[in-house]
KOLGU-4560 file (N, C-alpha, C; in nm, 3 decimals, padded with zeros to 5 digits):
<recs>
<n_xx: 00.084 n_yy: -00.118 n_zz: 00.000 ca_xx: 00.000 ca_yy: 00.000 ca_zz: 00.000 c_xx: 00.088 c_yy: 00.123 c_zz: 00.000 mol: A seq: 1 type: UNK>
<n_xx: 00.040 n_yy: 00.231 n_zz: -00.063 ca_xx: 00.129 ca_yy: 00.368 ca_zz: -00.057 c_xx: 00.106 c_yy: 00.449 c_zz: 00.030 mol: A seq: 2 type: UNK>
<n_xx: 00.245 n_yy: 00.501 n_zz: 00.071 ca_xx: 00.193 ca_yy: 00.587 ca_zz: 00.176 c_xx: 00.121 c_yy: 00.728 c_zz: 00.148 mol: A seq: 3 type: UNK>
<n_xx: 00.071 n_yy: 00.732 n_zz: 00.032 ca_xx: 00.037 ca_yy: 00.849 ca_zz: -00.054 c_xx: -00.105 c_yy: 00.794 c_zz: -00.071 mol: A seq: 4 type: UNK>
<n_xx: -00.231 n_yy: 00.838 n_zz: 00.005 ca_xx: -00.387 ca_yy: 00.873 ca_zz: 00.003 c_xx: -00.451 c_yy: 00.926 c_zz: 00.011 mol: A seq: 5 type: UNK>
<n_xx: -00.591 n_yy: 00.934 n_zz: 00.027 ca_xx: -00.620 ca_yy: 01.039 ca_zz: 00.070 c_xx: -00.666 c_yy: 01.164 c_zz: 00.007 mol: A seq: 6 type: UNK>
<n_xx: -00.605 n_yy: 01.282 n_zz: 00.067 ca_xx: -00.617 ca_yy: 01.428 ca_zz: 00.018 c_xx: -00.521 c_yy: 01.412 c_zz: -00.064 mol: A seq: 7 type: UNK>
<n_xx: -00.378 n_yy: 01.328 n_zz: -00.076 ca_xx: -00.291 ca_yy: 01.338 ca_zz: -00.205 c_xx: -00.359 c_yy: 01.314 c_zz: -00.337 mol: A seq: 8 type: UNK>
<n_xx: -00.488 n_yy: 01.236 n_zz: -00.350 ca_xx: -00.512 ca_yy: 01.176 ca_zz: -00.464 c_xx: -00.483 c_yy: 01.065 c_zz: -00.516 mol: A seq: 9 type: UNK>
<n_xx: -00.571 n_yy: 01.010 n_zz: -00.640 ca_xx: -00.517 ca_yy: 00.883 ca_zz: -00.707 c_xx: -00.360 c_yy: 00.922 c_zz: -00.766 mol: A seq: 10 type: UNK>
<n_xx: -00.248 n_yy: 00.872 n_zz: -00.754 ca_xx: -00.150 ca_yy: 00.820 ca_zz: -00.851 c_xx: -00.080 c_yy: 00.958 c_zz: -00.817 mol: A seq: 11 type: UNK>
<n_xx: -00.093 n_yy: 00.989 n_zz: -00.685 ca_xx: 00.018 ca_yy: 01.092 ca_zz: -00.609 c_xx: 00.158 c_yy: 01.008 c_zz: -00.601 mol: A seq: 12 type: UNK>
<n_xx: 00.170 n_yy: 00.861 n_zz: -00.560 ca_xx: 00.254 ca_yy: 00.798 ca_zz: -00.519 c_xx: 00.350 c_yy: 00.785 c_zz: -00.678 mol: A seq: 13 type: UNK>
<n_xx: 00.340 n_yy: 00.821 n_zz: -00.811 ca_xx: 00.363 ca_yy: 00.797 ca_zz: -00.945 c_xx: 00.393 c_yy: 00.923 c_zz: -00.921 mol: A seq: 14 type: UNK>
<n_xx: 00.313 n_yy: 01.017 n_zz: -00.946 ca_xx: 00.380 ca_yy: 01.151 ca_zz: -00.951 c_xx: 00.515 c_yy: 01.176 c_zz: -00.872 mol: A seq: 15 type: UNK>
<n_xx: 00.530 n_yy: 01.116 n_zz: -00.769 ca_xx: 00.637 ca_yy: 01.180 ca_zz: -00.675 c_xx: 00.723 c_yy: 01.099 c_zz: -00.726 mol: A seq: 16 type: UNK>
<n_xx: 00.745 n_yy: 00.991 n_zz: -00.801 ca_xx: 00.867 ca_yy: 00.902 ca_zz: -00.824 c_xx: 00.920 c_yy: 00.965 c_zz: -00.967 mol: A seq: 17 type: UNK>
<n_xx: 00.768 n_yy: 01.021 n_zz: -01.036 ca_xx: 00.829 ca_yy: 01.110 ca_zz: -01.150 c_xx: 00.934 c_yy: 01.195 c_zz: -01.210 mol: A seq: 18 type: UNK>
<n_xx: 00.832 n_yy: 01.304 n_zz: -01.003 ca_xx: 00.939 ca_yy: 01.417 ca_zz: -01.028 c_xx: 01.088 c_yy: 01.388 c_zz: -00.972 mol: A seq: 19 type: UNK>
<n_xx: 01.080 n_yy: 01.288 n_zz: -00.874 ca_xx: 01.189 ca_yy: 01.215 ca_zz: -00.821 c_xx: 01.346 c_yy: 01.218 c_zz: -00.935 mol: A seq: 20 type: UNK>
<n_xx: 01.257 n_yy: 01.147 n_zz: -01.006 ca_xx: 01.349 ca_yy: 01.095 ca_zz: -01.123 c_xx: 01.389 c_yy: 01.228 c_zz: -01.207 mol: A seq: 21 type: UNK>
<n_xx: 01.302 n_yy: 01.314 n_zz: -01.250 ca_xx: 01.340 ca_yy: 01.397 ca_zz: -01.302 c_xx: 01.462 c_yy: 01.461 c_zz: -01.244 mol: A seq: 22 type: UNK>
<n_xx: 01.465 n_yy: 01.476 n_zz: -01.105 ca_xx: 01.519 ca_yy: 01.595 ca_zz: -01.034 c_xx: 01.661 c_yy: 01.515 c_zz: -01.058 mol: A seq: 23 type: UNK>
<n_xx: 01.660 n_yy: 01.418 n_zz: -01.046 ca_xx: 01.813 ca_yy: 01.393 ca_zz: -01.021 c_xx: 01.887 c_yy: 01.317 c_zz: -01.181 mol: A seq: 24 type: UNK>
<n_xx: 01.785 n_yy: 01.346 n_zz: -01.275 ca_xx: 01.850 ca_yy: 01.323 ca_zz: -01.435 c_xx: 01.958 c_yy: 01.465 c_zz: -01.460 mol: A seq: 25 type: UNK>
<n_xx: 02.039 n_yy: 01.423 n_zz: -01.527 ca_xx: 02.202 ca_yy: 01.517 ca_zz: -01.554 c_xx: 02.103 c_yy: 01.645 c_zz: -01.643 mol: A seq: 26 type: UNK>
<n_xx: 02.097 n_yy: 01.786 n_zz: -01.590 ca_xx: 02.042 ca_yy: 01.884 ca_zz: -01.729 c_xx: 02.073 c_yy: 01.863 c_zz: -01.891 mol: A seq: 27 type: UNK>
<n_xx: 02.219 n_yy: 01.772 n_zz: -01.904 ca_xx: 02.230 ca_yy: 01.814 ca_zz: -02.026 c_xx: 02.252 c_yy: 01.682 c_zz: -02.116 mol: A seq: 28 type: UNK>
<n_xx: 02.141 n_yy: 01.574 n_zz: -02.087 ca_xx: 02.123 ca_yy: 01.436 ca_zz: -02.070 c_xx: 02.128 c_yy: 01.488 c_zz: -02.275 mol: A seq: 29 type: UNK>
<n_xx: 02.207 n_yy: 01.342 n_zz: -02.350 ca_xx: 02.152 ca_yy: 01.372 ca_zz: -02.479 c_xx: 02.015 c_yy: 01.346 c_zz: -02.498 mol: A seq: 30 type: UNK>
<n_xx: 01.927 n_yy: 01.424 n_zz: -02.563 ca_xx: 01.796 ca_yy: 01.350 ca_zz: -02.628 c_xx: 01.801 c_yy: 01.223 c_zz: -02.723 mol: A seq: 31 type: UNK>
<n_xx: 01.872 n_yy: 01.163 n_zz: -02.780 ca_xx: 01.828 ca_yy: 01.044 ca_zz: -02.840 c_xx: 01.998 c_yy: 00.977 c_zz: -02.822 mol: A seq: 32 type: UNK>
<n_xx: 01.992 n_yy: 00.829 n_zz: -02.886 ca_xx: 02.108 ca_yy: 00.720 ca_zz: -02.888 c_xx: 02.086 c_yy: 00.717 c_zz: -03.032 mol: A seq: 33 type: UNK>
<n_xx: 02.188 n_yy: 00.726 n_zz: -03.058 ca_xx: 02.249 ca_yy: 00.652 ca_zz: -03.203 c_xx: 02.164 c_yy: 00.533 c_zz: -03.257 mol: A seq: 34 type: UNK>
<n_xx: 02.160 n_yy: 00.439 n_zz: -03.159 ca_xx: 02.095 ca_yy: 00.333 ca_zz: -03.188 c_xx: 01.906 c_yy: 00.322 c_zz: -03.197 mol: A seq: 35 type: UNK>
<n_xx: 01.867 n_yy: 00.438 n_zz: -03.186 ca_xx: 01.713 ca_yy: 00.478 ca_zz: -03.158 c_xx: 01.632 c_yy: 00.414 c_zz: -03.064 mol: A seq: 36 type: UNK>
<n_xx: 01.718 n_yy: 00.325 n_zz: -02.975 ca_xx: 01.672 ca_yy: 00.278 ca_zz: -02.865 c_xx: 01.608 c_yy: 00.406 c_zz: -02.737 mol: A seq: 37 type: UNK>
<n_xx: 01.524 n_yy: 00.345 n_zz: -02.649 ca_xx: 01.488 ca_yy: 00.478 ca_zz: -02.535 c_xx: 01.634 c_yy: 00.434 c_zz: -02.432 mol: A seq: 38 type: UNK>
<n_xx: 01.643 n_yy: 00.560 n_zz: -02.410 ca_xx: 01.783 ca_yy: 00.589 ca_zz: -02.290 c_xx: 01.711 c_yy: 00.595 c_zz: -02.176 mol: A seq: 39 type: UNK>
<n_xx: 01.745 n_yy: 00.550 n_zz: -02.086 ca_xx: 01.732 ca_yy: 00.496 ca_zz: -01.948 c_xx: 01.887 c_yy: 00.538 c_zz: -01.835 mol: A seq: 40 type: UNK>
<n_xx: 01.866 n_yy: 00.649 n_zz: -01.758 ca_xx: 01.939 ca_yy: 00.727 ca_zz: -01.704 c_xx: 02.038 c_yy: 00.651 c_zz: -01.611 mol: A seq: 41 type: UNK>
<n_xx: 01.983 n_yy: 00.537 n_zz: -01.538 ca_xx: 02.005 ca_yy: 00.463 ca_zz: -01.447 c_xx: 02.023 c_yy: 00.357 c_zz: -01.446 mol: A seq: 42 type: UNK>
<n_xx: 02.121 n_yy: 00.231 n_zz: -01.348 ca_xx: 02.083 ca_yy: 00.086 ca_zz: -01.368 c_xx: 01.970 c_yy: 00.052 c_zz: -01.303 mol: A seq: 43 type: UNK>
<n_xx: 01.939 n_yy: 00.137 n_zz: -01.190 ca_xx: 01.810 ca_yy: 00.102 ca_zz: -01.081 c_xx: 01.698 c_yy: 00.133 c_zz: -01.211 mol: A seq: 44 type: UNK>
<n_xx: 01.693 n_yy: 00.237 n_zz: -01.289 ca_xx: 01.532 ca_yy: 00.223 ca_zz: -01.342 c_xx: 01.537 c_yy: 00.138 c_zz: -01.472 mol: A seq: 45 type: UNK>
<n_xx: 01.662 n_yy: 00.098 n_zz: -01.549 ca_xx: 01.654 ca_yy: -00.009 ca_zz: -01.672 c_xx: 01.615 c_yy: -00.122 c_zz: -01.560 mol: A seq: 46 type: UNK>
<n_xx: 01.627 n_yy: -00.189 n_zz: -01.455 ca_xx: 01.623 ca_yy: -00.290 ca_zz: -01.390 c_xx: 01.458 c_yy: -00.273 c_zz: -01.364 mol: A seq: 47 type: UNK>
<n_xx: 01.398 n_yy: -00.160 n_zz: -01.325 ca_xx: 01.280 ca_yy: -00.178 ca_zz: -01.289 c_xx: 01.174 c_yy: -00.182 c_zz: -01.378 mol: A seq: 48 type: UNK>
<n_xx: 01.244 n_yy: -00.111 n_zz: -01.497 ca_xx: 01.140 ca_yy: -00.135 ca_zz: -01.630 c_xx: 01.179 c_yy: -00.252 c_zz: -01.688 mol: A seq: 49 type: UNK>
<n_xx: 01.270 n_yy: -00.306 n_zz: -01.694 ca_xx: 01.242 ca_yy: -00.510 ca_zz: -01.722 c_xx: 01.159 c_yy: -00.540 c_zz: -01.593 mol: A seq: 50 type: UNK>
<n_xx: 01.173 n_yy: -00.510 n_zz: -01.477 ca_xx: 01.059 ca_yy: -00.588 ca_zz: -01.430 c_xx: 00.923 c_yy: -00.581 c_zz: -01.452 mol: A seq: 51 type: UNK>
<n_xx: 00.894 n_yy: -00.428 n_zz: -01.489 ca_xx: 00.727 ca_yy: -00.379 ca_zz: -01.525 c_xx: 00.726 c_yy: -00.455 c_zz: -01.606 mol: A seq: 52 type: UNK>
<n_xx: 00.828 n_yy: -00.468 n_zz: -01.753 ca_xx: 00.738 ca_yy: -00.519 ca_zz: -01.869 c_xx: 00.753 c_yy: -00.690 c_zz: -01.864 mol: A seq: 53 type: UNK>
<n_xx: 00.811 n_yy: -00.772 n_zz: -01.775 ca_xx: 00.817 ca_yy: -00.901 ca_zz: -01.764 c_xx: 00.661 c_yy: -00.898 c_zz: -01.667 mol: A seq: 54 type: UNK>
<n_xx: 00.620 n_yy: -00.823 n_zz: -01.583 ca_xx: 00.473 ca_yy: -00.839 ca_zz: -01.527 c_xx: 00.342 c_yy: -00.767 c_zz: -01.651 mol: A seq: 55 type: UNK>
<n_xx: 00.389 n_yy: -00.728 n_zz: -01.703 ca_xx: 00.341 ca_yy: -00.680 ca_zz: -01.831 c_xx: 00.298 c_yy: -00.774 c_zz: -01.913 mol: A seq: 56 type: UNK>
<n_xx: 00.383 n_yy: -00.870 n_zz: -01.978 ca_xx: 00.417 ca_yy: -00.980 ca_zz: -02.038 c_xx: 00.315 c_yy: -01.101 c_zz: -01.979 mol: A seq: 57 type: UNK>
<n_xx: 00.345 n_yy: -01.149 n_zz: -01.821 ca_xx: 00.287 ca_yy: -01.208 ca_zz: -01.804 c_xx: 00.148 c_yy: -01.180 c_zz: -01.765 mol: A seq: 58 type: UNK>
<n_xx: 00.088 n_yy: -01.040 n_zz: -01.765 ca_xx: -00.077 ca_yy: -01.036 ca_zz: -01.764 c_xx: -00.131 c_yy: -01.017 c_zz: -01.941 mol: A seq: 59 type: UNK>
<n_xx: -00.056 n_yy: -01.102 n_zz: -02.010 ca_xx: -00.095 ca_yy: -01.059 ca_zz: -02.105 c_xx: -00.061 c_yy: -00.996 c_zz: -02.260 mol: A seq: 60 type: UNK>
<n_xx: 00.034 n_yy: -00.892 n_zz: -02.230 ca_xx: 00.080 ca_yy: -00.818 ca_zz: -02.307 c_xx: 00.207 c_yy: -00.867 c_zz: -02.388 mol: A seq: 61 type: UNK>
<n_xx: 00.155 n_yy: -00.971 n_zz: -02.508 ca_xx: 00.304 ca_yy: -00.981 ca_zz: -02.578 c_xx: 00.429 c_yy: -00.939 c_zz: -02.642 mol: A seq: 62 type: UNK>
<n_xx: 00.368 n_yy: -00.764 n_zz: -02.652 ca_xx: 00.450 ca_yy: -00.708 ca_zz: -02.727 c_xx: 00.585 c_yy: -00.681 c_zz: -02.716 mol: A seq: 63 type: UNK>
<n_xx: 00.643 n_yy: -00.666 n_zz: -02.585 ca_xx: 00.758 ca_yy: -00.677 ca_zz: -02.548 c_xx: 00.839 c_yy: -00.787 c_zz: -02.464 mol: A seq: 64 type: UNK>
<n_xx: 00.964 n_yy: -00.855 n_zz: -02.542 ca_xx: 01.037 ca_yy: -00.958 ca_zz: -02.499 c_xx: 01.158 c_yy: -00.938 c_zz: -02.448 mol: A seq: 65 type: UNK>
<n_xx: 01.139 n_yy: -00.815 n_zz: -02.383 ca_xx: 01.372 ca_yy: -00.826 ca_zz: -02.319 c_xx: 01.288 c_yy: -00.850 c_zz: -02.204 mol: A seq: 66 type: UNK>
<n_xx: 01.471 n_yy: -00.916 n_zz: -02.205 ca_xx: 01.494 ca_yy: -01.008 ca_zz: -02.085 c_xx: 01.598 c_yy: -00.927 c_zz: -02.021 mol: A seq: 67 type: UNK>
<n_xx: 01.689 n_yy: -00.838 n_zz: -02.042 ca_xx: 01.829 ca_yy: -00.804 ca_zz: -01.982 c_xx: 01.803 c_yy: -00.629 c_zz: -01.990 mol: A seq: 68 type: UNK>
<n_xx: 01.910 n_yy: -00.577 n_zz: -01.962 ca_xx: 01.934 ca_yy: -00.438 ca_zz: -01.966 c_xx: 02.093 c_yy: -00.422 c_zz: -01.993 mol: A seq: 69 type: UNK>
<n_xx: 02.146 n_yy: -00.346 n_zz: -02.031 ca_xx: 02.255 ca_yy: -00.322 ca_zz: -02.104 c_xx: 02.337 c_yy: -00.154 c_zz: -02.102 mol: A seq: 70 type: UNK>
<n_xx: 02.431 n_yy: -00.188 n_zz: -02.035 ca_xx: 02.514 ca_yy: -00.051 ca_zz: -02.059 c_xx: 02.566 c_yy: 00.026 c_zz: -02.203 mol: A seq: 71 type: UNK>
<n_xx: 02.453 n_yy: 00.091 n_zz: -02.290 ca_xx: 02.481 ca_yy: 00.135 ca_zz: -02.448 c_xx: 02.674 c_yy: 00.202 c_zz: -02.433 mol: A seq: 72 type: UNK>
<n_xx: 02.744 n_yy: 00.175 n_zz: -02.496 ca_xx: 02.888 ca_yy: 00.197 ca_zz: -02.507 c_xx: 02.887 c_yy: 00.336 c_zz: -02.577 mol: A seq: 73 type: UNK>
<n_xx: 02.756 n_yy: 00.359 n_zz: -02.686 ca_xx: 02.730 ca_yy: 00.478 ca_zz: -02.750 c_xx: 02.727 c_yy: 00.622 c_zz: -02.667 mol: A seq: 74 type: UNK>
<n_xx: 02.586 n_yy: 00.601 n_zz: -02.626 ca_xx: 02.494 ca_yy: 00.707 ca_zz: -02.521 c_xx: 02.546 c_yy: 00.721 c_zz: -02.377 mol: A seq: 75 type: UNK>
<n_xx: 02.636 n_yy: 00.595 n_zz: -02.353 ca_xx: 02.642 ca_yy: 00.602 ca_zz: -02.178 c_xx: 02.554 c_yy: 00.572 c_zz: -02.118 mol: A seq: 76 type: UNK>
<n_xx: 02.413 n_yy: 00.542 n_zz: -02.135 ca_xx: 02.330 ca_yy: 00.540 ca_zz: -02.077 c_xx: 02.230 c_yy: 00.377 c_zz: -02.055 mol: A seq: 77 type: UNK>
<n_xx: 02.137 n_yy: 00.339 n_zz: -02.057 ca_xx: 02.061 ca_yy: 00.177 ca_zz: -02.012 c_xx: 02.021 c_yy: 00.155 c_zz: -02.122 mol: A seq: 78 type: UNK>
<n_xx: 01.976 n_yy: 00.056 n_zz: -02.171 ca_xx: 01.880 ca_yy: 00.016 ca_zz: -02.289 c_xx: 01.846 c_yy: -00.153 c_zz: -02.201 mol: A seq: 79 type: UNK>
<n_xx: 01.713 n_yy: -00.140 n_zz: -02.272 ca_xx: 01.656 ca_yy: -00.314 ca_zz: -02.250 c_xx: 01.698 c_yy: -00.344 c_zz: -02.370 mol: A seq: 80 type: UNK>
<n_xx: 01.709 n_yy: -00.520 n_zz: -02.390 ca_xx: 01.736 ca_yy: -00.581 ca_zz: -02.513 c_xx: 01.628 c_yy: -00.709 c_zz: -02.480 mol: A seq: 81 type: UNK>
<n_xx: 01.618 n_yy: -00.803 n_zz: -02.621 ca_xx: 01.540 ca_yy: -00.890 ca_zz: -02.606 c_xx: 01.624 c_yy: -01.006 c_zz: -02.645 mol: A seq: 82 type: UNK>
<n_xx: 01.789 n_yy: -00.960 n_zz: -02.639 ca_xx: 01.883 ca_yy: -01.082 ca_zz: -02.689 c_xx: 01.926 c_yy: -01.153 c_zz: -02.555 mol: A seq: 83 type: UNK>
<n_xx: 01.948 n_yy: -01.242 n_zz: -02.562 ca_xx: 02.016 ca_yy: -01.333 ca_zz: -02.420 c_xx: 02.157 c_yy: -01.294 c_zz: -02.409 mol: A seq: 84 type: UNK>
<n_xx: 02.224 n_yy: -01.279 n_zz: -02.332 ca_xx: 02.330 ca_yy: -01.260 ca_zz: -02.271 c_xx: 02.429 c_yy: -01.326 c_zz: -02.369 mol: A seq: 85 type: UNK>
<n_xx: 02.541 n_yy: -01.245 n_zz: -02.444 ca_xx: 02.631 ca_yy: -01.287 ca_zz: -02.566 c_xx: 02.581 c_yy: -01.331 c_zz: -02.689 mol: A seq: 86 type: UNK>
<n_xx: 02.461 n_yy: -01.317 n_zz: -02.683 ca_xx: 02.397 ca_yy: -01.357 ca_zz: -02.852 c_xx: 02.412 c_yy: -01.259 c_zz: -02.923 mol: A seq: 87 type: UNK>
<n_xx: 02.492 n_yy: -01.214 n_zz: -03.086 ca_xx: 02.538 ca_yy: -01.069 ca_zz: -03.103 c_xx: 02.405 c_yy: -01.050 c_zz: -03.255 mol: A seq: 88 type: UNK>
</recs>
């Protein structure tokens, strides 16, 4: 349960992890990767978005299959992949 109810509103507890995240992304983050993959600032949030979309996956939703997360050598930054570990 969140500790966010109440007079905060529905999906106060989302908002605050939002701005969370925002606050502590670098100002002068690039906008896109070479590779047109989405950049992912962090290992903590590439790790937590494979977990959303593996609970994703299993209620249902086939559209997305990574399994891993990956340090881009390009961007500096996270990417999910849907390759297994050394498959090139």
């Amino acid at each position: 349960m969140s500790r966010y109810s109440g007079a905060q509103g529905k999906g106060a507890a989302r908002r605050f992890r939002e701005n969370r995240r925002a606050a502590t992304r670098p100002a002068a983050a690039k906008s896109s990767c070479p590779t047109g993959k989405r950049m992912i600032p962090t290992e903590q949030e590439a790790r937590a978005e494979l977990v959303g979309t593996v609970i994703r996956k299993n209620r249902g939703n086939q559209n997305r299959q990574e399994c891993r997360w990956y340090l881009c050598p390009l961007c500096d930054t996270w990417h999910l992949t849907s390759k297994p570990e050394g498959a090139h």
